[in-house]
C-alpha positions as CSV (number, residue, x, y, z in Angstrom):
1,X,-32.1,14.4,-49.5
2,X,-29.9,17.9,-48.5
3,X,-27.1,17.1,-47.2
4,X,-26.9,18.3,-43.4
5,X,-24.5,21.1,-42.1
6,X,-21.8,20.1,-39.2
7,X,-24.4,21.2,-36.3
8,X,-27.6,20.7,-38.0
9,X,-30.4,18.5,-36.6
10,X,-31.5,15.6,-37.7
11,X,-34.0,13.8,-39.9
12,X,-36.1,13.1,-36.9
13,X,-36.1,16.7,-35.5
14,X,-40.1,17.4,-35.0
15,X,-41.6,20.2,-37.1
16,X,-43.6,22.5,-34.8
17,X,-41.3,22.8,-31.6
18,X,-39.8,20.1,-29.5
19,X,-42.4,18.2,-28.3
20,X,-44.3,18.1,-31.3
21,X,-44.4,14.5,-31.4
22,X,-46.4,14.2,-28.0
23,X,-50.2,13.9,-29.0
24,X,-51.3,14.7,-25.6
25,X,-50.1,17.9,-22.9
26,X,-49.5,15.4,-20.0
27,X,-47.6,12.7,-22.8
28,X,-44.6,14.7,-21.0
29,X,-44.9,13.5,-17.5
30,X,-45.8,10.1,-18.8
31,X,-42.7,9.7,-20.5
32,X,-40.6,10.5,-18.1
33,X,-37.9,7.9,-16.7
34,X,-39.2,8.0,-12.5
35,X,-36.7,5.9,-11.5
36,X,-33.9,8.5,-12.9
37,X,-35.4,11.0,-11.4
38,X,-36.1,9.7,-8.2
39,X,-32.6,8.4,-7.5
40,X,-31.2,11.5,-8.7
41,X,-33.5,13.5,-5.7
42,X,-32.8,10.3,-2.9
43,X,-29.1,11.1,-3.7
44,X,-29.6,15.2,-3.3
45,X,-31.4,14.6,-0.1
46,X,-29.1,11.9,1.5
47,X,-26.2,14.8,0.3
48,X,-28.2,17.2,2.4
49,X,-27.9,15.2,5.5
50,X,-24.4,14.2,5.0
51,X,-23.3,17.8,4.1
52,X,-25.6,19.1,7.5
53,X,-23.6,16.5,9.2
54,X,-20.1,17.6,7.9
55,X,-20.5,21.5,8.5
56,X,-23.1,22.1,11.2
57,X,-20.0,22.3,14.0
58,X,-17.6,23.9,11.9
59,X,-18.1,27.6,12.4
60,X,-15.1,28.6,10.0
61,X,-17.5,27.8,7.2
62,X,-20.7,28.1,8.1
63,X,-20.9,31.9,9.7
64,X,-22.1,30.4,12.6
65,X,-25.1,28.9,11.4
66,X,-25.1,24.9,11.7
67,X,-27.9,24.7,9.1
68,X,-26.1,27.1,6.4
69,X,-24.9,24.6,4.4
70,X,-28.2,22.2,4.6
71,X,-30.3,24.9,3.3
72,X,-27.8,26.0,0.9
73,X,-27.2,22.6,-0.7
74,X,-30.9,22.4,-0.5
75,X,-31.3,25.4,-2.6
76,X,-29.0,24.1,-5.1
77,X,-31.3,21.2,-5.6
78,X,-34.1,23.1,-6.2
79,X,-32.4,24.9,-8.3
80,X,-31.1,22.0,-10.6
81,X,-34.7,21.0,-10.5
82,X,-35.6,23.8,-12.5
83,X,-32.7,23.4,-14.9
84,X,-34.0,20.0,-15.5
85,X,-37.3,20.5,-16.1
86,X,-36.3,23.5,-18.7
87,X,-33.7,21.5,-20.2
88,X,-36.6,19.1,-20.9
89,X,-38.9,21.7,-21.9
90,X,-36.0,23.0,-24.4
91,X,-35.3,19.3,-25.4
92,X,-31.6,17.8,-26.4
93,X,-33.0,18.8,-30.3
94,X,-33.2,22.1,-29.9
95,X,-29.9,22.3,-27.6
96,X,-28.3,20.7,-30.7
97,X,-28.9,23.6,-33.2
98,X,-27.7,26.0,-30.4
99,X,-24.5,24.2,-29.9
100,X,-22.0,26.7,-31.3
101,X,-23.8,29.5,-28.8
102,X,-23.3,27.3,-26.1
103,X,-19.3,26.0,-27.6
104,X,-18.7,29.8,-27.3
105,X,-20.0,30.8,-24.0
106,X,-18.4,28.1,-22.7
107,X,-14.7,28.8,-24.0
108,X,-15.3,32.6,-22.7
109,X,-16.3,31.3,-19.2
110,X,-13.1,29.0,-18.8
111,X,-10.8,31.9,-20.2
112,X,-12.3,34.0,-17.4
113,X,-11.2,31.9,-14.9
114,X,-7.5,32.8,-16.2
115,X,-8.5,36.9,-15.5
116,X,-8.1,38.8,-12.4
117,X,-11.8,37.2,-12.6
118,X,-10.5,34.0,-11.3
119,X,-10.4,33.1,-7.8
120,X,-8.4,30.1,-5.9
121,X,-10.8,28.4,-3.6
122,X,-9.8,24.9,-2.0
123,X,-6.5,24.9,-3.3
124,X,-7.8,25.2,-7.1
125,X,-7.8,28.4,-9.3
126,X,-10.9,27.1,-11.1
127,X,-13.7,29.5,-9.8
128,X,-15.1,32.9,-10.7
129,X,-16.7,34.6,-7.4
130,X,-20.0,36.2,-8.6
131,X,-20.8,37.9,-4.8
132,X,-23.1,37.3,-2.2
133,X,-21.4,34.0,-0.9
134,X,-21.8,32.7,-4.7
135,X,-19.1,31.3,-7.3
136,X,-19.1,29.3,-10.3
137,X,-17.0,26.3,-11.5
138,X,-16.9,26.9,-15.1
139,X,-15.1,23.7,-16.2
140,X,-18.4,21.5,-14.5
141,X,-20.4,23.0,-17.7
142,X,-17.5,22.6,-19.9
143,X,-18.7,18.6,-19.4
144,X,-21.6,19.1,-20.9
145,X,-20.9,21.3,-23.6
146,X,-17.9,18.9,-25.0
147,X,-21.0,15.9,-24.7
148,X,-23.1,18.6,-27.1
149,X,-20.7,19.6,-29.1
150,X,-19.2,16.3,-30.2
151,X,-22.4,14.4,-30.3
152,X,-23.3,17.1,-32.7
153,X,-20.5,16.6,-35.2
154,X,-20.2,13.2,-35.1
155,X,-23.8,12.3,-35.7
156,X,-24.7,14.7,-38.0
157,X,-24.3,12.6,-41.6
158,X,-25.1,9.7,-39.6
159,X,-28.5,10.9,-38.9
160,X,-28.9,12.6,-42.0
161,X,-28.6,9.2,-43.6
162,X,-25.4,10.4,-45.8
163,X,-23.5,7.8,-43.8
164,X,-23.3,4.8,-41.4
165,X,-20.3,5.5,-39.6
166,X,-18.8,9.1,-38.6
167,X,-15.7,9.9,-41.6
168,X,-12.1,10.3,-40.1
169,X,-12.2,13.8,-40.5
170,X,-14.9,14.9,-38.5
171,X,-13.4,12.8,-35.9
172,X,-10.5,15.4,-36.0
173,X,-12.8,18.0,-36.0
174,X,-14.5,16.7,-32.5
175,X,-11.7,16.0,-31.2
176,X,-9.9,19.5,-31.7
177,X,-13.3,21.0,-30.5
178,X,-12.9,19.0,-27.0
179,X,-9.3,20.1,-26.9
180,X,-9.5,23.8,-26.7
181,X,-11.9,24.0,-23.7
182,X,-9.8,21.0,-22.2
183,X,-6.5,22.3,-22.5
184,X,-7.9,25.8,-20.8
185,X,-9.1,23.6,-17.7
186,X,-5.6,22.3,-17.6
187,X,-4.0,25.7,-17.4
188,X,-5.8,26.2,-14.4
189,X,-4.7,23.5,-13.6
190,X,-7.8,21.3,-12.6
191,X,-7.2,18.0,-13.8
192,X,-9.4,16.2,-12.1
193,X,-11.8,17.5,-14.2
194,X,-9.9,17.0,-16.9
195,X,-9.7,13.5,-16.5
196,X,-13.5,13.3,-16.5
197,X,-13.3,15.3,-20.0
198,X,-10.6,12.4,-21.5
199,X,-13.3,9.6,-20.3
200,X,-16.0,11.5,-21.9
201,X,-14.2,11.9,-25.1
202,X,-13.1,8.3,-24.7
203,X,-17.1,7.5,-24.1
204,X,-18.6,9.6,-27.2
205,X,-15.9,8.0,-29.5
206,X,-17.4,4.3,-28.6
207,X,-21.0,5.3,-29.2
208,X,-20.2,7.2,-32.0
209,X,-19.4,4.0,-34.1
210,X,-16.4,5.6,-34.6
211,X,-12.9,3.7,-35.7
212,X,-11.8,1.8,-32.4
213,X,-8.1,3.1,-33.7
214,X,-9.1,6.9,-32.5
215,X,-9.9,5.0,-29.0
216,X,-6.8,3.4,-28.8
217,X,-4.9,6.2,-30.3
218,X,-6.2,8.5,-28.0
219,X,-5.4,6.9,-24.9
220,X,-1.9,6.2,-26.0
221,X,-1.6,10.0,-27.0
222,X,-3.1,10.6,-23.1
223,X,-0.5,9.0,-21.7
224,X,2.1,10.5,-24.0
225,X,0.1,14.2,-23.0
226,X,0.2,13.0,-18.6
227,X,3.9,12.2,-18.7
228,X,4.7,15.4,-21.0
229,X,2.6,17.5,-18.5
230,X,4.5,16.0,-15.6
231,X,8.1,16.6,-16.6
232,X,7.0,20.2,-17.8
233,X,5.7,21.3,-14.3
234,X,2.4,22.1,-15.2
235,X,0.8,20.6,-12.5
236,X,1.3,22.7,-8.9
237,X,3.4,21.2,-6.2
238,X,0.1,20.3,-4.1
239,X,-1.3,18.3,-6.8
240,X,2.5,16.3,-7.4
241,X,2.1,15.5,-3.1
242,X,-1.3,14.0,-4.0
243,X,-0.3,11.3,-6.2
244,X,2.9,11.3,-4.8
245,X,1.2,10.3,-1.6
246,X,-1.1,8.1,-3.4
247,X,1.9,6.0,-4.7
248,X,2.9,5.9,-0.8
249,X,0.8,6.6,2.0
250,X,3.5,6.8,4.7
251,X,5.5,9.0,2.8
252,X,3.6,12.4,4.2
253,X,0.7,11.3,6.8
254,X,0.7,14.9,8.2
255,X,0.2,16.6,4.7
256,X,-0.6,15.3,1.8
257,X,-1.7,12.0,3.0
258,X,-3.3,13.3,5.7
259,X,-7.1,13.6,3.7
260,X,-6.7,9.9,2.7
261,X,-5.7,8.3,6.4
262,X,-8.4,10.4,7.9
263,X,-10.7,9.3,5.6
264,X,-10.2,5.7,5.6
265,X,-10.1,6.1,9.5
266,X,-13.7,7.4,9.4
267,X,-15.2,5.1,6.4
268,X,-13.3,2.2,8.8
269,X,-15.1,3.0,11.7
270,X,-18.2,2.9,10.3
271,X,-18.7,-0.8,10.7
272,X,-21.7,-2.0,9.4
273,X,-24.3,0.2,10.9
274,X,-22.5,3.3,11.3
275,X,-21.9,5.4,14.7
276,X,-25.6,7.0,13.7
277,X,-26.4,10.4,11.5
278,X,-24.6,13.5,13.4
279,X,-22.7,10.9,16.1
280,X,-19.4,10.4,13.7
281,X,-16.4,11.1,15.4
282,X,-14.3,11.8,12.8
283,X,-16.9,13.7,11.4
284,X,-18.0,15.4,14.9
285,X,-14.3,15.9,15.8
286,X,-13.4,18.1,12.3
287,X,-10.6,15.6,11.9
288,X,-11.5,14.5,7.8
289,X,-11.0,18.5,5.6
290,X,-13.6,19.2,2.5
291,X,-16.1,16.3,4.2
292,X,-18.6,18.6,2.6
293,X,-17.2,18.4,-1.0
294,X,-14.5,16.0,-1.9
295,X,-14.8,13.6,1.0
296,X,-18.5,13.8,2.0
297,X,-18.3,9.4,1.2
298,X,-16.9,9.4,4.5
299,X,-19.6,10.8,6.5
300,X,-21.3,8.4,4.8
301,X,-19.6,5.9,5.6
302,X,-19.0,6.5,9.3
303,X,-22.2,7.8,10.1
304,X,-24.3,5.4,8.0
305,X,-21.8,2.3,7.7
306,X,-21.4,-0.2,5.0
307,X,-25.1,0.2,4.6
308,X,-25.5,3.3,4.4
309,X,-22.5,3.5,1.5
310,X,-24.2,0.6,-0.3
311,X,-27.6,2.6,-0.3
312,X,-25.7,5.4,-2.3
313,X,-23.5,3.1,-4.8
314,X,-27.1,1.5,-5.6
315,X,-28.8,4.7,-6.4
316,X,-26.1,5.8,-8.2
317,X,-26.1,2.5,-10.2
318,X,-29.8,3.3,-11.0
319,X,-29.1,6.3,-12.8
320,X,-26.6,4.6,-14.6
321,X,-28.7,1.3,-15.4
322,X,-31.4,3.7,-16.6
323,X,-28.9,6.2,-18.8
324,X,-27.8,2.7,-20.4
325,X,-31.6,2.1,-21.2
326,X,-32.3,5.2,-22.8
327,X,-29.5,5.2,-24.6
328,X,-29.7,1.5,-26.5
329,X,-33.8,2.8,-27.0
330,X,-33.2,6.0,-28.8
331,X,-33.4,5.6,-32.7
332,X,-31.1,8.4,-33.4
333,X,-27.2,8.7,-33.1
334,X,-27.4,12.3,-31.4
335,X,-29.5,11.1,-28.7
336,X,-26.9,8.1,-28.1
337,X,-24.4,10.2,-27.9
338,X,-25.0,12.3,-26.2
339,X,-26.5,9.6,-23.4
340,X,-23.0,8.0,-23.3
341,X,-21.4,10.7,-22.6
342,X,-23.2,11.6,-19.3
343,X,-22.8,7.6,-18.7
344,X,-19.0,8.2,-18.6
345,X,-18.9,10.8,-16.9
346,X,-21.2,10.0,-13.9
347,X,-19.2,6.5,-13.7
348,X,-16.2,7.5,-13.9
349,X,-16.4,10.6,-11.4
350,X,-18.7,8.6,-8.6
351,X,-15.9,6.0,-9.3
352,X,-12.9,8.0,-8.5
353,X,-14.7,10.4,-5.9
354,X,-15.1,6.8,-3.8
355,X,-12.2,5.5,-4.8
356,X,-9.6,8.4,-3.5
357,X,-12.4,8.5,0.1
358,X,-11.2,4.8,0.2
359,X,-7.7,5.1,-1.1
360,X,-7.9,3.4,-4.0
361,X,-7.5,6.6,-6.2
362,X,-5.7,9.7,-6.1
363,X,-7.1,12.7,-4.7
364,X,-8.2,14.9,-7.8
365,X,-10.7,17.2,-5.8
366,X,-13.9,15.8,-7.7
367,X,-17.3,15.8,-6.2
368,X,-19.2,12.9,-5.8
369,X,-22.4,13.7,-7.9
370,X,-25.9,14.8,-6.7
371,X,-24.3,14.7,-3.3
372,X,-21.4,16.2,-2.6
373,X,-22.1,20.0,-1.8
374,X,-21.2,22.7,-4.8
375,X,-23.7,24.8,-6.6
376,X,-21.7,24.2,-10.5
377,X,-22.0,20.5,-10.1
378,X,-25.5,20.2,-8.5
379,X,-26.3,22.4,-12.1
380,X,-24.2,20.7,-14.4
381,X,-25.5,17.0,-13.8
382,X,-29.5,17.9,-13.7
383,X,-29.2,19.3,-16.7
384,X,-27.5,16.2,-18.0
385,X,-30.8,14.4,-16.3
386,X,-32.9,16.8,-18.2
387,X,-30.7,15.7,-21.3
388,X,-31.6,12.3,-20.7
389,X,-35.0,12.9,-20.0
390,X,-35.4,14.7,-23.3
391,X,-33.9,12.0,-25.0
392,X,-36.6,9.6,-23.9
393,X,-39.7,11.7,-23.8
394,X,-38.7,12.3,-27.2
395,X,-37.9,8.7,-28.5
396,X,-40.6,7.5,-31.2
397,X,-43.8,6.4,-29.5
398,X,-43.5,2.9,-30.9
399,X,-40.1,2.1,-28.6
């Protein structure tokens, strides 16, 4: 058997295209996983409402339309649709030989943001403004490409049947090939994505079968790399108030605890049942900032109450159930992978996105997937659907 380069497919890659395997043209639509998908689109459109909800009074940001954002988020949607369904149509296979294409791109796209192409919106220098009201967030497709990417390396042998575990040295290899984009996003600095880039590494190591000692190894080295960062001064003076503020709430309620009282105020409010969709004071008053983005939980939570933030958590813990499923079914490595790594990064990031709305986290400016408004995350996670959708229209019939 040839012995298979660092990127190359695997031994199950399908001969005449990627869906090869399917005997029949609506096989597709079959094997799709409905309850992904659906949860997915209840969570976009819930995110609609909540987002209408947060902007429609806040002329500053809507150009005096109340429904600019609701269409707009809306449009995103659609839009991701179509990603999915061509990421799917493309299949995780075929995005595997065109890793290093997609390595590259994305290493050019996060140096740009360090250009006079760069733009600080919300605090963060993270963005590149493409015109017409547009911008993208480079580092949200960075989390997809570091999934690729790694899953690629350390699978290779594997599925090639060389080996049964990944060898230490391509390890190292994965590992420096996550750095590079990583330590980019940190010069930015963002590092809340960053620390949804750590739990994805953290993530593909487990699945990979890889030596637990790299796991442990690399959170201790984390550690070593969060308290080096924060006696260097990398991080910007906003971002030290945040956890600063974290560790004690009372220490600056007008500034940099002001996002976190305001929000518990409104998610407290909510009661059971909420104040009603639209009837939030908090929300209605302008009194919680980025409701739209970072905070959007708490319309959530004071408009639709404890239910209402219950509803999303469960949909949320759908797509994760069913990621976990097509993950332990696929036969291949690659396709494993690459499924954990989307797993760890929804969970943690819907985890921390609630958690600093409630408090219990610091604020790290992260978007609570499918529904906080953003074009670059509404992109980046359906195409990791369409990943995972790939990976199970393409799993063996027989599983």
């Amino acid at each position: 058997m040839p012995t298979a380069n660092k990127f190359s497919v695997s031994r199950y890659e399908p001969r005449k295209g990627p869906l090869a395997r399917l005997t029949a043209r609506d096989s597709v639509l079959r094997r799709l996983d409905y309850p992904i998908l659906l949860s997915g689109l209840a969570l976009s459109l819930i995110g609609s409402l909540l987002v209408w909800s947060a902007t429609r009074h806040r002329d500053y940001l809507n150009q005096g339309d109340p429904q600019y954002f609701l269409w707009r988020h809306l449009l995103n949607t659609g839009i991701g649709l179509v990603l999915m369904i061509g990421t799917v149509w493309l299949g995780h296979r075929t995005l595997r030989g065109a890793v290093p294409v997609l390595y590259g791109l994305s290493l050019l796209l996060v140096a740009a943001v360090l250009t006079p192409l760069g733009a600080t919106i919300n605090g963060a220098h993270a963005w590149i403004v493409i015109g017409g009201g547009f911008s993208l967030q480079p580092s949200e497709f960075v989390k997809i490409t570091i999934i690729l990417v790694m899953a690629a390396l350390l699978a290779a042998r594997v599925d090639a049947g060389d080996l049964e575990h990944p060898e230490h040295r391509t390890v190292v290899k994965a590992l420096c090939l996550a750095a590079a984009p990583m330590g980019i996003v940190m010069l930015m600095p963002d590092l809340g994505s960053v620390m949804v880039m750590v739990v994805i590494v953290l993530g593909v190591l487990l699945a990979s079968g890889a030596s637990n000692r790299w796991v442990v190894g690399l959170i201790g080295a984390g550690t070593a790399g969060a308290i080096l960062i924060w006696q260097l001064g990398v991080l910007d003076q906003y971002q030290i108030n945040r956890f600063a503020a974290f560790a004690n709430p009372a220490l600056d309620p007008a500034g940099a605890g002001y996002n976190t009282n305001q929000a518990r105020i409104a998610i407290g409010g909510g009661g059971l049942l909420g104040s009603g969709l639209f009837k939030g004071p908090q929300t209605t008053g302008q009194f919680v900032p980025e409701q739209q983005t970072d905070f959007v939980f708490t319309v959530a939570g004071e408009e639709l109450g404890f239910v209402g933030g219950i509803l999303i958590l469960g949909l949320l813990g759908v797509v994760l159930w069913r990621a976990c499923l097509i993950a332990r079914e696929t036969t291949e490595l690659y396709g494993t992978i690459v499924a954990a790594g989307i797993i760890a990064w929804f969970a943690f990031q819907a985890f921390e996105n609630v958690g600093m709305n409630l408090g219990i986290m610091p604020v790290a400016g992260l978007p609570l997937p499918f529904v906080s408004y953003g074009g670059s995350s509404m992109f980046a996670v359906w195409v990791a659907i369409g990943l995972l959708q790939s990976i199970r229209v393409q799993r063996p019939l027989s599983a």
